[in-house]
Structures are given as structure tokens and as C-alpha cells.
C-alpha positions, -999 to +999 in steps of 0.1 A: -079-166-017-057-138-004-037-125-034-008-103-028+012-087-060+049-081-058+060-056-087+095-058-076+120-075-059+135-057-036+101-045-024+088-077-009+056-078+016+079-077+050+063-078+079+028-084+068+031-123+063+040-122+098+004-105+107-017-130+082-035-159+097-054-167+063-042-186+030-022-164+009-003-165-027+018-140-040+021-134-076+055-118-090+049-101-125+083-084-127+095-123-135+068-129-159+046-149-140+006-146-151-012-122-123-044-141-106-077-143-123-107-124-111-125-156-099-095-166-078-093-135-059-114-128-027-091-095-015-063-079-031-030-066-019-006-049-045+028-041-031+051-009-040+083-008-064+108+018-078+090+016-112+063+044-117+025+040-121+028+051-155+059+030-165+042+007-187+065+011-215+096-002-193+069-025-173+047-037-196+026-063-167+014-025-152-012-023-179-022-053-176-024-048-137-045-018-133-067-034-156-071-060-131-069-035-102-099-018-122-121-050-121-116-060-083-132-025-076-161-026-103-163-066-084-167-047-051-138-071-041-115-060-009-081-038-023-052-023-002-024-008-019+002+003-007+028+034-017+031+021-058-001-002-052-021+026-045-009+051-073-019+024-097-055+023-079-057+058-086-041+054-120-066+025-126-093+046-112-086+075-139-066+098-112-031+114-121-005+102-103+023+129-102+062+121-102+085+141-076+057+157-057+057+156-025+083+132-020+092+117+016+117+093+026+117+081+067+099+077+100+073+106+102+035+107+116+002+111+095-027+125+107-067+110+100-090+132+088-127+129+102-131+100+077-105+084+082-109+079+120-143+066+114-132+047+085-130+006+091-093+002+078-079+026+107-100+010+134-080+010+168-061+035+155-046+065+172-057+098+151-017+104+145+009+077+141+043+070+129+051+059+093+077+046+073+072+065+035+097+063+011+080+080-023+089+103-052+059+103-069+023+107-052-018+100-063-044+124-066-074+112-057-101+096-080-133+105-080-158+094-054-123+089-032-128+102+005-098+114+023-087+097+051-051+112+061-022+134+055+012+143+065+026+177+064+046+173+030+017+148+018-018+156+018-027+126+001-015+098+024-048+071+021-078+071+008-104+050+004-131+040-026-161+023-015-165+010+014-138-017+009-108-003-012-082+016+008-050+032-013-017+040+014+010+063+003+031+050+031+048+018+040+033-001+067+051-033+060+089-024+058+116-043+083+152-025+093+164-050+066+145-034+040+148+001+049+190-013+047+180-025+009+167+005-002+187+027+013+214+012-009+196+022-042+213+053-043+247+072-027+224+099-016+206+076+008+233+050+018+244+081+034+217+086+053+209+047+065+218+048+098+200+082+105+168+065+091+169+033+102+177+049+145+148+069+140+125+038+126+135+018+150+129+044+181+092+039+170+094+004+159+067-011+184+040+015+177+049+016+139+044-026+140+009-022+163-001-002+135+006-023+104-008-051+126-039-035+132-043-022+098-036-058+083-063-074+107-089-045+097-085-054+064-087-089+068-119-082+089-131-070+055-122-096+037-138-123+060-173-099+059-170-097+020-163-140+020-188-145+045-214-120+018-205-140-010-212-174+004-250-164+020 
């Protein structure tokens, strides 16, 4: 099964249950409910959240999270996470994740490196595209983790571990509705909602082609690593 984790509420999987054609759950730690076991998962999607990778004092299910983030990639079992899903891969992974580096918030392009426009997550994928990031803190990559795009405040943007774990530092699954919900986290950017939400939305169909695309690539892995499994 398709398990998704949702570390927060007001970070919820958007626009991505609208690109799934598989059986899905999603798991919500932040209200104390038990995350998947191992044999229940056949890919892994772990959402973002306002928390830090390395809050586990405040957020004590992280530990027990990249713990299970850890075995899904030693199990060779498909991972994407996204923005605070794939700092805790990297965290999980034994890579420092670094608060207010690099920090971006809105619509702005990222650029594939040579792996990443050969890489099977960013297939039928133009080699720069628009994304929606919204990010104070930022990964280094682990080791054995090949480069697959940047941006020019963020070199790390996505990465990839394997041949079937992908971390994103941006959002591909974000609505105008959520970019409204954040946006009213803090004075600073309530400010600034309209600004960010006219400029998402003047790339809106290329930005949702994209998270499509990206959603069925995965999935694509998913179904190979199923259809493995089963022969």
C-alpha cells in the first residue's frame, strides 16, 4: 500500500490525491496515531511541516519517523519526500540538515543537473520549471546522494539515493488555498499573500503538469518495485 505521512496539519498532501490512481492511507503522527509498519508499506510519501528535522524534543514521533524513513531505504522500498520529508531523509540518512540557510518562500524555477534530467522521477520534464518552495531550513546531501537540481538561492533542491528514493526541497503539491494558510502563519507573510499567490497562479498549469508528472513517475516506480516483489 501507498503510505503517505502527514507531520502537520496545515501541511496536508494538496493536490497530489488528485494525481493518485492507486490505494492510498495517510498516517497523521502529530495526533498520535501509530506510523505504518514496514510490511505494510510498498512506497513511501512523507509530507513537509513547520517543525524542524531535528525537533524531536518538541516532536517526539520524528525519531521514531526517520527511523522508519531509515529502514524503507536499507528495504530498497520507493521514498519521495518532500520540503520537511526530505530533510528528515537526509537526517535519517546521517546528513546535516541546516536551519535558515538558504531560505525561499514563492513561485521560482529550478534547474536539473545532468542527473537529474536523466534521472526516472523528472521524466517528461522540462530541464527548468517553476516551483512553489517555502523553506527556512535546507539538507545537505548524504552520502552516495546524486544531485539532481538547484535553484539560485538553493543548490540543494532534489536528490536522489538509490535508484528509487528521491528527497525535494520544494513543494510540488501546494493549492492557492494552502499557499493562503500559510501565508497566514506569520504578519510578515500575510503581507505578502497576494503577491505570492498572483505569481503562483500565473504558472499554475505548468506548475500542476509538473507535480503530475512527477507523482505518476514515482508511481511508475512503485508499480516496477510491486511488480519485483511479486515475481
Amino acid at each position: 500500500m501507498l503510505c503517505i505521512i502527514q507531520n502537520d496539519p496545515q501541511v496536508p498532501p494538496g493536490n497530489l490525491i488528485d494525481f493518485l490512481h492507486i490505494p492510498y492511507i495517510i498516517y497523521q503522527p502529530y495526533q498520535g496515531e501509530a506510523l505504518p509498519e514496514i510490511e505494510q508499506i510498498s512506497a513511501l510519501i512523507v509530507l513537509g511541516g513547520a517543525m524542524g528535522a531535528n525537533d524531536d524534543e518538541r516532536y517526539p514521533f520524528l525519531t521514531e519517523l526517520k527511523s522508519l524513513i531509515h529502514t524503507v531505504v536499507s528495504s530498497r522500498i520507493p521514498y519521495l519526500g518532500i520540503c520537511l520529508g526530505g530533510q528528515l531523509l537526509a537526517a535519517a540518512l546521517g546528513a546535516e540538515v541546516v536551519a535558515n540557510r538558504w531560505e525561499e518562500i514563492g513561485t521560482m524555477n529550478i534547474g536539473l543537473s545532468d542527473e537529474g534530467k536523466a534521472d526516472s522521477l523528472f521524466r517528461g520534464i522540462p530541464s527548468e520549471f517553476a516551483t512553489f518552495q517555502w523553506h527556512h531550513d535546507s539538507f545537505d546531501l548524504p552520502d552516495g546522494g546524486a544531485l539532481l537540481a538547484s535553484s539560485a538561492a538553493c543548490p540543494n533542491q532534489a536528490f536522489r539515493v538509490g535508484d528509487s528514493v528521491w528527497g525535494l526541497q520544494f513543494h510540488p503539491e501546494v493549492t492557492a488555498q494552502i499557499i493562503r494558510d500559510w501565508c497566514a502563519w506569520d504578519p510578515t507573510t500575510s503581507e505578502k499573500t497576494n503577491e505570492l499567490l498572483v505569481s503562483f497562479e500565473a504558472f499554475i498549469e505548468n506548475y500542476n503538469r509538473t507535480s503530475q508528472q512527477i507523482i505518476s513517475n514515482f508511481l511508475t516506480v512503485d508499480q516496477l518495485h510491486r511488480t519485483k516483489k511479486q515475481s
